[in-house]
N, C-alpha and C positions, 0 to 999 in steps of 0.2 A: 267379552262384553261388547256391546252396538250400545253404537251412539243414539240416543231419543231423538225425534223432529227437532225438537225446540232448539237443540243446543246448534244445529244447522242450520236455523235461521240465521242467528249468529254472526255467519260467517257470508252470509250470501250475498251483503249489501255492500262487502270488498272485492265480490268476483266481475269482472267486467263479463257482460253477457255475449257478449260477439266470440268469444275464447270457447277452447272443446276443452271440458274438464276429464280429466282419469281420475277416476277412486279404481287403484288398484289392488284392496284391499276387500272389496266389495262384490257381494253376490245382489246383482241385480235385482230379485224378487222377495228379498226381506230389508234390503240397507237402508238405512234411512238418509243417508248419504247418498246415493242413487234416486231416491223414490222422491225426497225433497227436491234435489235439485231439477231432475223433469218436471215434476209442479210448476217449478218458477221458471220453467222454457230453455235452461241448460241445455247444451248437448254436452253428453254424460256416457263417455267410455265405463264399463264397470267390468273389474277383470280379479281375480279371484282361482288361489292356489289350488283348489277345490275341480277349477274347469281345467285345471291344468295353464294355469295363466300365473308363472310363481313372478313378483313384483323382480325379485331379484336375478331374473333370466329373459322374462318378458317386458316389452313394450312396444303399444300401437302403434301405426305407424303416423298415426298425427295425433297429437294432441297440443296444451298447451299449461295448463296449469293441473296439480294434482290437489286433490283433497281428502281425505280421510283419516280413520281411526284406524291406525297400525296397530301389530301388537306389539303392547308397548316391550317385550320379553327381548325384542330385537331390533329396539329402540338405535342402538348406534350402527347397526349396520343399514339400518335405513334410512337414517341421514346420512349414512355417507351414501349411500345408490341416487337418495335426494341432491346431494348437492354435487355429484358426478353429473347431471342433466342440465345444470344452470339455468334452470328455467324456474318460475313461482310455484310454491307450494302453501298448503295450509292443513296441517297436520295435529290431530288431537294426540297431545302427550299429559303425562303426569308433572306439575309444575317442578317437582324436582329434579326433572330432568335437564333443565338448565345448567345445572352444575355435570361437573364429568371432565376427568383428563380428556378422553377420547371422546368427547362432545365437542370438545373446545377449540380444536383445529377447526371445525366446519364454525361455530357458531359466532366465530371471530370472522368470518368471513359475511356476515352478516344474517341479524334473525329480529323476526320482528314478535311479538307476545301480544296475544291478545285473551286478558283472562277475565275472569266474574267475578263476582261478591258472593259467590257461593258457591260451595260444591255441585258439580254436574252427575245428576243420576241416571244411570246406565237400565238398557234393557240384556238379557241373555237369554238363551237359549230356553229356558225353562218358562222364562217370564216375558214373552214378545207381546201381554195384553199390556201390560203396563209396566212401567220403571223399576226398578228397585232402589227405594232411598239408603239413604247412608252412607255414602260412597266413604269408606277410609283413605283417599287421597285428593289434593287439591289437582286437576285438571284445567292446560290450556293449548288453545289453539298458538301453535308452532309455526309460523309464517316465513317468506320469503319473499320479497317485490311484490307485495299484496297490499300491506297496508297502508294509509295517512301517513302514520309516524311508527315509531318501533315499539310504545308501550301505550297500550289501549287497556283499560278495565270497565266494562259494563255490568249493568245488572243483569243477572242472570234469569231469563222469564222462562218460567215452568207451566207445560200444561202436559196433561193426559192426552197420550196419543199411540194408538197401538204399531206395532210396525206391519201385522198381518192383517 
């Protein structure tokens, strides 16, 4: 599943713009992670298992903050690669993912939520014209030295945006 424009707006008015962002989860020519954040003048590493760039082996040599949509399947091994870097992160997870033995050593070490009033609908592979509603899980951004305070909830604003 890829994250829609919208739900990366979201996130962008916590990133301070001077900072080199990594989505290392991200193919440069469909992410919306990628393709928003250059919109908004980012500079924006995007690095992707695919190029042979596995998050869990690779990293740039500069960056500063990371952002994107892991799969969430390998949810705790990448927070711990996350909180191995001690740097800021902003990362889309399933809000249950909060809870976890083996979450709970990094998340004590401090995490910040930033969720919505609505479920976040996904694009996929089949469907890069539009969305797919329905999502059956509640989704939030997973932060680190990013945001105001530790719990933010906004409205969630939706529009039609393709990724290709």
């Amino acid at each position: 599943m890829y994250s829609p424009h919208f739900i990366v707006d979201h996130i962008i008015k916590y990133l301070p713009k001077d900072k080199k962002i990594w989505c290392p989860f991200d193919i440069e020519e469909w992410s919306a992670f990628s393709i928003r954040l250059k919109e908004c003048g980012f500079d924006v590493i995007s690095t992707h298992i695919d190029k042979g760039q596995d998050f869990f082996k690779y990293e740039p040599k500069q960056w500063d903050i990371i952002v994107s949509n892991p799969p969430f399947s390998l949810k705790d091994k990448v927070l711990e690669r996350l909180y191995s870097f001690n740097k800021p992160f902003a990362i889309l997870l399933p809000l249950n993912s909060l809870q976890g033995k083996t979450r709970y050593k990094y998340f004590k070490q401090g995490i910040q939520i930033l969720s919505f009033d609505a479920r976040v609908c996904y694009h996929d592979r089949e469907h890069m014209d539009s969305v797919v509603k329905g999502s059956p899980f509640a989704t939030a951004y997973f932060c680190r030295d990013l945001l105001p305070k530790d719990l933010i909830i906004e409205k969630l604003v939706t529009y039609e945006r393709p990724l290709m």
